[in-house]
N, C-alpha and C positions, 0 to 999 in steps of 0.2 A: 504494500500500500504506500510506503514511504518513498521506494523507490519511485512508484508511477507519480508523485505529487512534485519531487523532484527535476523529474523527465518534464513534466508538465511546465514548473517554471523556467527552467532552463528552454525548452521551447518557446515558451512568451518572450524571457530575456532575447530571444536573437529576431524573434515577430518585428516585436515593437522596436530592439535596435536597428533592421532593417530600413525602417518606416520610418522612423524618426531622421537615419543617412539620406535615404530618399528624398521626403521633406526638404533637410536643407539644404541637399542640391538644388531641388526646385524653388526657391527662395531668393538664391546665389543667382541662380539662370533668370528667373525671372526680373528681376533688378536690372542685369544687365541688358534685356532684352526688351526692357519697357521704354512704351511709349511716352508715357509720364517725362522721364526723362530727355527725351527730345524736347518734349514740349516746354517743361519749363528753360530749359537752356534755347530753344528757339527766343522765346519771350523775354527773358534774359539781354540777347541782342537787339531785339529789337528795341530794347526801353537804352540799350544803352545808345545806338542810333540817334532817338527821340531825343535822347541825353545832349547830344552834340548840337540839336538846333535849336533847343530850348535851353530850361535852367536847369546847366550842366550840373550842379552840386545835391543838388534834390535827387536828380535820375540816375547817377550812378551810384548813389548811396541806395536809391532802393536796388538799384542793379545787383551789387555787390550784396543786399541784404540778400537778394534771393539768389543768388548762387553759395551762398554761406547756408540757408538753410538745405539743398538741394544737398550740399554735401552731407549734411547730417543724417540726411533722412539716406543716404547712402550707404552710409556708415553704421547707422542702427539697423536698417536691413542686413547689412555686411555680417553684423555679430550675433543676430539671430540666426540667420544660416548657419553661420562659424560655430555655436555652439548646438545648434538642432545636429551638425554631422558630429564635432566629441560626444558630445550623449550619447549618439548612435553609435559609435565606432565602440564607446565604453560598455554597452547595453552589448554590441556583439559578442566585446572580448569576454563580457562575464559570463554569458550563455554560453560560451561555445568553452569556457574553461569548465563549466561548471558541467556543462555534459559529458564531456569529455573526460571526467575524474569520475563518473557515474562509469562507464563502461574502461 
């Protein structure tokens, strides 16, 4: 009985590490892949454009404000991916160590 309960976690541990590797691949890809990020970096130049025939100190300070947050929200996705794959990768190594000392 003990054994099969075992066997049990030790297969969810490499389930769910799988799924969670997964996960933050698609997280990592998606970021990189988004349209979001065009868009606000298109918008970006254009304000900084804007910037040159108008009042140059208004428009590049908003300019500059939004590629300052554009990075952040980059980087917050960056370390959610980054840690959804160590989870997973840890989740693997513990199921597959733990099966493994089973048999």
């Amino acid at each position: 009985m003990t054994m099969n309960i075992v066997t049990l976690s030790a297969a969810l541990l490499v389930i769910i590490g799988f799924i969670s590797l997964i996960l933050g691949l698609v997280v990592l890809a998606k970021k990189a892949l988004s349209k979001d990020l065009e868009e606000v970096t298109e918008e970006a130049a254009k304000l900084a454009k804007k910037g040159l025939l108008t009042d140059v100190g208004s428009s590049l300070q908003s300019a500059s404000f939004l590629v300052k947050e554009m990075t952040e929200l980059i980087k917050t996705n960056r370390g959610i991916g980054l840690t959804l794959i160590i989870v997973g990768i840890a989740l693997l190594a513990g199921g597959l160590a733990l099966y493994r000392n089973i048999f």
